[in-house]
C-alpha positions in Angstrom: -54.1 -51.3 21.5 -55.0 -47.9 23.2 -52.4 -48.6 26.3 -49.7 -49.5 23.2 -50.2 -46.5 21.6 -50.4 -44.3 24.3 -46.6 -45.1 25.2 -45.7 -44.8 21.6 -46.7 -41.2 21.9 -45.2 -40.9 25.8 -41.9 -42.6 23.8 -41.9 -39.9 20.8 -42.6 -36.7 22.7 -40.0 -37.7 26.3 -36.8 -36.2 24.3 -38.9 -32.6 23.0 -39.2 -32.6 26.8 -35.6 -33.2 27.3 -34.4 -31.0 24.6 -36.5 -28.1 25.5 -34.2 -26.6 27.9 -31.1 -27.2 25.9 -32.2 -25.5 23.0 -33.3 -22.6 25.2 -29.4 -22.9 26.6 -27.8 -23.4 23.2 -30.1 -20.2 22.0 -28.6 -18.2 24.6 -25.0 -19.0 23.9 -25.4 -18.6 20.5 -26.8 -14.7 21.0 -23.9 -14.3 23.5 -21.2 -15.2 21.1 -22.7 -13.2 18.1 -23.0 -10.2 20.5 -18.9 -10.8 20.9 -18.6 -11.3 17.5 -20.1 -7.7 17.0 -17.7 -6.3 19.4 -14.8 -8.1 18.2 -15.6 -6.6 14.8 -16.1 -3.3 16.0 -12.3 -3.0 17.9 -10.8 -5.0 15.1 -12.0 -2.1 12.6 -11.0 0.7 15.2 -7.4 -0.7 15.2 -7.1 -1.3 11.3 -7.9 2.7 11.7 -5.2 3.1 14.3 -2.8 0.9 12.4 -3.4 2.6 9.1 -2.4 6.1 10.3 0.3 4.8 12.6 1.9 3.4 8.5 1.0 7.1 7.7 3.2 8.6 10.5 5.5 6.1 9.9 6.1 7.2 6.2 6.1 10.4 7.1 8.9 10.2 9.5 11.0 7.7 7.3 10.7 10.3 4.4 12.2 13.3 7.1 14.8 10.5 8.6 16.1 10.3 4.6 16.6 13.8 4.1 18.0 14.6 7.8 20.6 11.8 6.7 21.5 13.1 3.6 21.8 16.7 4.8 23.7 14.7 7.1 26.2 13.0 4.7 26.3 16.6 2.8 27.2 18.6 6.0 30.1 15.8 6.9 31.7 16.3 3.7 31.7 20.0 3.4 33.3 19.9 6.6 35.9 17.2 5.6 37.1 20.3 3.1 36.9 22.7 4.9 39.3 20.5 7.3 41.7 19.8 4.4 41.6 23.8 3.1 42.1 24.3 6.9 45.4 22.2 7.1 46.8 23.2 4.0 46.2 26.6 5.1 47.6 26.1 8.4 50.9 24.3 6.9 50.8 27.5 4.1 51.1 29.7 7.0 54.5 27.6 9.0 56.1 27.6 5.7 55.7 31.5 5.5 56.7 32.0 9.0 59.9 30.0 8.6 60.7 32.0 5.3 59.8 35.5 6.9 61.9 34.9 9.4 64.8 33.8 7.2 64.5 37.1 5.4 64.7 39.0 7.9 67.6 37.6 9.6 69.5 37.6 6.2 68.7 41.4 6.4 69.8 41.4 9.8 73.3 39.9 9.0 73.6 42.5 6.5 72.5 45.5 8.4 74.9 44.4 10.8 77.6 43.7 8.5 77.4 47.1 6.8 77.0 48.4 10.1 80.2 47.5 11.0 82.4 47.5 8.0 84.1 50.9 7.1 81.7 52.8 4.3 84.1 53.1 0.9 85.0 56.2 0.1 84.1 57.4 -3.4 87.5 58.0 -4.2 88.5 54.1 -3.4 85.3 53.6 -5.8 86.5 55.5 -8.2 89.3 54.5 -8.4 88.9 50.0 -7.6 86.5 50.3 -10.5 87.8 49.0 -13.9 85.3 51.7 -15.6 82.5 53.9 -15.5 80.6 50.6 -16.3 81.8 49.0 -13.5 81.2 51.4 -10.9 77.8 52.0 -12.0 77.2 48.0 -11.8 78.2 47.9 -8.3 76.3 50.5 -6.9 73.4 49.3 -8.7 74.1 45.7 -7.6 74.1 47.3 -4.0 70.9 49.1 -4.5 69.2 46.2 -5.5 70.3 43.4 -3.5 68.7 45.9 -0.7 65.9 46.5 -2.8 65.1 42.7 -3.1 65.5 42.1 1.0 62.9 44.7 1.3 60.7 43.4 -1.4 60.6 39.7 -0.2 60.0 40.8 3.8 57.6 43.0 2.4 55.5 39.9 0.1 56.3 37.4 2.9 54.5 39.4 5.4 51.6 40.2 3.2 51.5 36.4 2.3 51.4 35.4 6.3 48.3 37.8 6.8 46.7 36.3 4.0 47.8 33.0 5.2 46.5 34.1 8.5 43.2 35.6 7.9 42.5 32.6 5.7 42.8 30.3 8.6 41.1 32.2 11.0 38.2 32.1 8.2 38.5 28.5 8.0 38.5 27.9 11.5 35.4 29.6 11.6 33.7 28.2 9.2 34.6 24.5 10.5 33.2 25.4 13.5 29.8 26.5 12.0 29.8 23.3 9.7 30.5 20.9 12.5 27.9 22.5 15.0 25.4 22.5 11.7 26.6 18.9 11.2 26.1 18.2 15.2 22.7 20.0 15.3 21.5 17.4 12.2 22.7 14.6 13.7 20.6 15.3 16.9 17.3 15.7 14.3 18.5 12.3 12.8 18.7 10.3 15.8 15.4 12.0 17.3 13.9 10.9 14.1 15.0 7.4 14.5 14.0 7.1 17.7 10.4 8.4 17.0 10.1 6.1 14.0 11.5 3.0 16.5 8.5 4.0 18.9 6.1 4.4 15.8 6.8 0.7 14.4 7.2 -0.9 18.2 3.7 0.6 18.9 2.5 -0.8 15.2 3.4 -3.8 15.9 2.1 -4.0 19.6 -1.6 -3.3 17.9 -1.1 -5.5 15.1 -0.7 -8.7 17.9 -3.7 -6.9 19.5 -5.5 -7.1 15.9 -4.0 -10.9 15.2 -5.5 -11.7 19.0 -8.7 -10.4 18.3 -8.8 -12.1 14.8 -8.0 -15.1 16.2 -10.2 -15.1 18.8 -13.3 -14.0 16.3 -12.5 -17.0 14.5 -13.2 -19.1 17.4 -16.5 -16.8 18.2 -17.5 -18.1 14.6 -16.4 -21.6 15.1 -18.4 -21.6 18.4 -21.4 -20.3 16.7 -21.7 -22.5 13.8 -21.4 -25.5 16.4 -24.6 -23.9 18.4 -26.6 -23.5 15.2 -25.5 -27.3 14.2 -26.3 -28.3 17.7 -29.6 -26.0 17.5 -30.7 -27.5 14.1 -30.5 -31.3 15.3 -32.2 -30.2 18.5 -35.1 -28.6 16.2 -34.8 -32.0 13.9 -35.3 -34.1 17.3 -38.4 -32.7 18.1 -40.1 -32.5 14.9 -39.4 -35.9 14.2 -40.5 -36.3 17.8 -44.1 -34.3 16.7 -44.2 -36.5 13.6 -44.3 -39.0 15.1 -46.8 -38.0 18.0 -48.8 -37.2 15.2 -48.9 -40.5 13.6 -49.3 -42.0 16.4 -52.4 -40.1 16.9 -53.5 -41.0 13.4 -52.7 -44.4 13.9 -55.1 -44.1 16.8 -57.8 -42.8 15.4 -57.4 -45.1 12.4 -57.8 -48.1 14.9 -60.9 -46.6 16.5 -62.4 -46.5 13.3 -61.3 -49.6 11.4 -59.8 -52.0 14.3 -59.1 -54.7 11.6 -57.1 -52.7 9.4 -54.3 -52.4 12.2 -54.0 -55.9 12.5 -52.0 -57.8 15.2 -51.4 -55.2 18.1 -47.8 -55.7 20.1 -45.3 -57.2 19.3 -44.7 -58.2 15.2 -47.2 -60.7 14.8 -48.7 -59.8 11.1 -45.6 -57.9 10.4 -42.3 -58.2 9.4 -41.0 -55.3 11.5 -41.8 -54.5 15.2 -44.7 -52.8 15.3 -44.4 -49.9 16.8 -41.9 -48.5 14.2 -45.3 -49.8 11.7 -47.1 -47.5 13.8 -44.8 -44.5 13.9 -44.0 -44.9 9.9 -47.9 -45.1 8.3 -49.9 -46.0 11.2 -51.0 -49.3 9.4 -51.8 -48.5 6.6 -51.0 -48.9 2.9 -49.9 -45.2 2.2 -49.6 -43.8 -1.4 -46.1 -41.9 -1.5 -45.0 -38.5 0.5 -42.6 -36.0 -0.3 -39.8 -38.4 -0.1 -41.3 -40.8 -3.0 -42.0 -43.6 0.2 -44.7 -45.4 0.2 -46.9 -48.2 2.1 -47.2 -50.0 5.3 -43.4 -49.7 6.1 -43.1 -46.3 4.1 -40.6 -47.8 1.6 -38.8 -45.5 -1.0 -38.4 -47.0 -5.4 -35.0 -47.3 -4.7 -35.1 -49.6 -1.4 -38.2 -51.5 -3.2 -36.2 -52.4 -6.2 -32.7 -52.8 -4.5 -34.9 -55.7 -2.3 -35.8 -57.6 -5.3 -39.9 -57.0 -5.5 -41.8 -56.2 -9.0 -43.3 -53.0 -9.0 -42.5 -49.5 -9.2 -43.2 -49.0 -5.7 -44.3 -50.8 -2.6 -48.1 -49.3 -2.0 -48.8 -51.1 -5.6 -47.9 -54.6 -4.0 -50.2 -56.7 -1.8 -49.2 -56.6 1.6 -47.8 -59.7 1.3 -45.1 -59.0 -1.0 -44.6 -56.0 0.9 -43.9 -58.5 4.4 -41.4 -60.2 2.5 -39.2 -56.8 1.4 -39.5 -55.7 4.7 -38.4 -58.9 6.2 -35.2 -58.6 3.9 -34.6 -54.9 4.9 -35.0 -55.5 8.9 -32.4 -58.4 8.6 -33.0 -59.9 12.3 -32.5 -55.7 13.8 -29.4 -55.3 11.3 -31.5 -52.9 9.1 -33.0 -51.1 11.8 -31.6 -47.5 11.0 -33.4 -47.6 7.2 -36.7 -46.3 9.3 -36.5 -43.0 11.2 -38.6 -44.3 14.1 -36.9 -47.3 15.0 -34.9 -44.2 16.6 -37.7 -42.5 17.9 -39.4 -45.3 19.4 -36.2 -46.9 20.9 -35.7 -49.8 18.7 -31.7 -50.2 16.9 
């Protein structure tokens, strides 16, 4: 009996051995992935900063880019008027060219043709006219057709100076408007071109941000897979314990009642290998744990009843009865896996 349950214990405690240095291992790359998890946090945070002023900037220079282009659109039309007052100006001033120059060659011809025609004498006046009326009418006639030569050289030429100055002012003024216009289409495109380097570098941090994010995802993933791995390494070994310490109950119970055990090795005197008798209550006819299980094979109500034995719970029942709902539950090995230690001792 003592060499039996000596390798029960050497059986429980071998995988705490084993497991020792991988929990050590899986502790380690736990703390190394929540140390990048801190500094993935940390640069993810400095680039939301980055990003959010960058949107800042960005609205900033969209806001000036609008106005540029609507100073813009203003400039081009003023100087489309100024082009059509220019032209009309321009075709003003032809026009009054042509008809200054008509005038003065139709004072020309008659310069030229009283110039060379003998002057009348005021006695042929005098004496061709059909009346004091008429003579009067024809010198006036004379007078003013002279009169009205002068007068229309004279408005012509004051209308081409005008016609003039007015274009040189236009000219003028088109070329301030289209070096203002020029000048604000230079701000515009600079503009656009800073705002296309603001959003390219935007979005360049935002893949930096999605990488990061992605990749802090994974951190977390990785670290929830230690701690599961860590958590069924810690379950191992204190099932491993528990069982070392029944063991050593079980012991010390057959040191002091060797009887009580009954049969050692093998199943004789039970209806489950022995060992997992050992590892569950050590032999004895325990009243329930924690888990509401109770008696030699530390059965739980629901089990009992499911099995088909009267009772409440197994420790109530004579050993006996308690053979027979075990026999049903172990099935040949098919119901191994209803008792913890069949795993811890070996036996599936």
């Amino acid at each position: 009996m003592a060499v039996a349950l000596v390798a029960l214990v050497a059986l429980a405690t071998r995988p705490a051995a084993a497991a020792s240095p991988s929990l050590g291992q899986l502790n380690s790359e736990l703390g190394q992935q929540q140390a990048r998890q801190s500094s993935l946090t940390a640069s993810i945070d400095s680039l939301d900063s980055v990003i959010s002023s960058l949107s800042s900037q960005i609205a900033l220079v969209q806001s000036r880019e609008a106005a540029v282009a609507a100073a813009l659109a203003a400039d081009r039309v003023e100087l489309a008027r100024v082009q059509v007052e220019l032209t009309a100006e321009q075709a003003l001033l032809v026009k009054l060219r042509r008809r200054l120059a008509a005038a003065q060659a139709l004072l020309e011809r008659q310069l030229v043709s009283a110039y060379e025609s003998q002057p009348p004498d005021l006695i042929s006046v005098v004496l061709e006219a059909r009346g004091f009326d008429d003579l009067l009418e024809q010198l006036n006639f004379l007078a003013r057709a002279e009169d009205e030569q002068q007068t229309l050289i004279t408005v012509t030429r004051t209308a081409k100076a005008q016609a003039a100055q007015a274009a040189r002012r236009l000219a003028a003024l088109e070329q301030t408007v289209r070096q203002v216009a020029e000048a604000t289409e230079l701000r515009a495109r600079a503009l656009a071109g800073m705002n296309a380097l603001l959003v390219s570098r935007q979005a360049a941090l935002r893949n930096a941000r999605a990488a990061q994010q992605a990749a802090l995802a994974a951190s977390r993933a990785q670290a929830h897979a230690l701690r599961g791995q860590i958590a069924t390494v810690e379950a191992q070994q204190a099932a491993a314990a528990a069982a070392a310490a029944a063991a050593a109950a079980a012991q010390r119970a057959a040191d002091a009642n060797p009887i009580a055990l009954g049969p050692t090795g093998g199943s004789g005197g039970w209806a489950i290998p022995y060992a997992i008798v050992l590892c569950e209550s050590g032999g004895q006819n325990l009243p329930p744990n924690s888990a509401g299980a109770s008696g030699y094979y530390q059965i739980i109500p629901s089990t009992w009843q499911l099995f088909g034995d009267s009772g409440p719970a197994a420790y109530l029942a004579p050993k006996s009865e308690q053979d027979a709902v075990a026999a049903r539950i172990w099935n040949g090995g098919a119901g191994a896996s209803n008792w913890v230690c069949a795993g811890i001792v070996g036996i599936h």
